[in-house]
C-alpha positions, 0 to 999 in steps of 0.5 A: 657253052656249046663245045663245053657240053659237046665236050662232057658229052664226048667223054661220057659216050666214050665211057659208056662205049667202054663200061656197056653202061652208064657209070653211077658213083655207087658203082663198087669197084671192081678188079679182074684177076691175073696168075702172075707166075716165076719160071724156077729153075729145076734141080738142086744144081741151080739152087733149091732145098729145104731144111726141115724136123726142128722148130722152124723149117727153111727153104731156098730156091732159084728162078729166071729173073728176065722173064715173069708170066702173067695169064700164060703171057711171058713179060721180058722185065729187062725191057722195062729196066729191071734187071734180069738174071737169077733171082732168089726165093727164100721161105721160112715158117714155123713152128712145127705144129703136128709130125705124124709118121706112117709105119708097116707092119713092122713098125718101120716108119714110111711116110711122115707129115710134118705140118708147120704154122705161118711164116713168110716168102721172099723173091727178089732179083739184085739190080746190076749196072743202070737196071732197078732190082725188084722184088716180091713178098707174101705171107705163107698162111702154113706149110706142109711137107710129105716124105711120100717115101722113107726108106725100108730094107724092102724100099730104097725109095729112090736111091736109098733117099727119101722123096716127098713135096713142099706146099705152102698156101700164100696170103696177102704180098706186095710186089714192088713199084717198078716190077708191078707196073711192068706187069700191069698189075697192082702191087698189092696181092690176094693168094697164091701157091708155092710148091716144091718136089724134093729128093735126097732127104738127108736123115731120117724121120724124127730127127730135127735137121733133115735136108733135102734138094729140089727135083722142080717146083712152082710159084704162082701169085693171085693179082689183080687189075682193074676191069676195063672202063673203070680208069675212064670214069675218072675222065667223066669227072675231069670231063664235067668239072671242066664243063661246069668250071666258070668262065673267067671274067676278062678284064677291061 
């Protein structure tokens, strides 16, 4: 009976050790949050562009499949097995809800907005030879994109071509098993941010097939792991149902 109860009273002191406190089963779970980041490449040459003033509005991008950042830390993904590389985000949202355009004094349009309703981002790294592919995907809860400059007489904006930016609020994703164990984190996601900057625009406003290229861009994904300790008051219940478990009877 003795190295039974030194036992239950080894791993809830270690627990206590952990937590700062004596666990109660009304104890609500809690998780910590971690900013898991997509190192994009840069530059329309790598891929990246966005395909807007219809309906539904469309976009593309690249980032470094080897590497995935959480809290500022690089992951190396190879290490785990997952393959590396170029990876691909693809977005798609609609419709558009609201395109409000800014002119001069002439009438001349300089600036649009063009504000489409909630759709959905994917990334994902193809797996090659004995390394697992892997993937991410989330809900964009909108996405809006200012043309901070349309071109005037007066105003090439850049090279004659419109510039603005694509930002897209996340909601609730999923990475996949193999990608989130990797990183520590649990698979499910709360929020997050993806934002472009883009040149080139093709068109000009008004018109529903504009096309412009990335210039740099960034995704950033809210996850979440459980606080430290809490993975241990699952060792307290192992702990006592083995102290308090009865002896077998040994048979004559």
């Amino acid at each position: 009976m003795r190295s039974r109860s030194t036992m239950a009273l080894a791993v809830l002191l270690a627990v206590i050790a952990v937590t700062g406190s004596q666990p109660t089963s009304a104890s609500p779970l809690r998780y910590q949050s971690r900013n898991v980041t997509f190192d994009t490449y840069c530059c329309w040459d790598d891929g990246g562009y966005f395909r807007f003033g219809g309906r539904q509005v469309t976009g593309d991008d690249t980032f470094d499949g080897d590497f995935i950042g959480v809290d500022g830390e690089s992951v190396y993904l190879p290490d785990f097995g997952l393959s590396g590389g170029m990876g691909r985000i693809v977005m798609r949202a609609g419709p558009l809800l609201n395109l409000s355009v800014t002119e001069d004094d002439f009438g001349r349009p300089v600036a649009s907005r063009y504000e489409y309703g909630p759709g959905m981002l994917w990334a994902h790294v193809n797996g090659y030879d004995n390394e697992v592919g892997w993937s991410f995907a989330a809900s964009l809860r909108s996405l809006t994109i200012d043309v901070r400059c349309e071109p005037t007489e007066e105003n090439d904006c850049f090279q004659g071509m419109a510039f603005g930016d694509v930002t897209a609020p996340l909601g609730d994703g999923m990475f996949s098993r193999e990608v989130a164990a990797a990183l520590g984190i649990k698979q499910e996601t709360q929020g997050g941010f993806y934002w472009m900057a883009i040149d080139y625009i093709e068109e000009p406003v008004g018109d529903d097939d504009r096309l412009g290229g990335k210039d740099f861009s960034f995704l950033e994904v809210e996850a979440s792991v459980p606080e430290p300790g809490l993975a241990a008051l699952s060792l307290v219940g192992l702990g006592m149902a083995a102290w308090r478990r009865p002896r077998r009877s040994r048979r004559d």
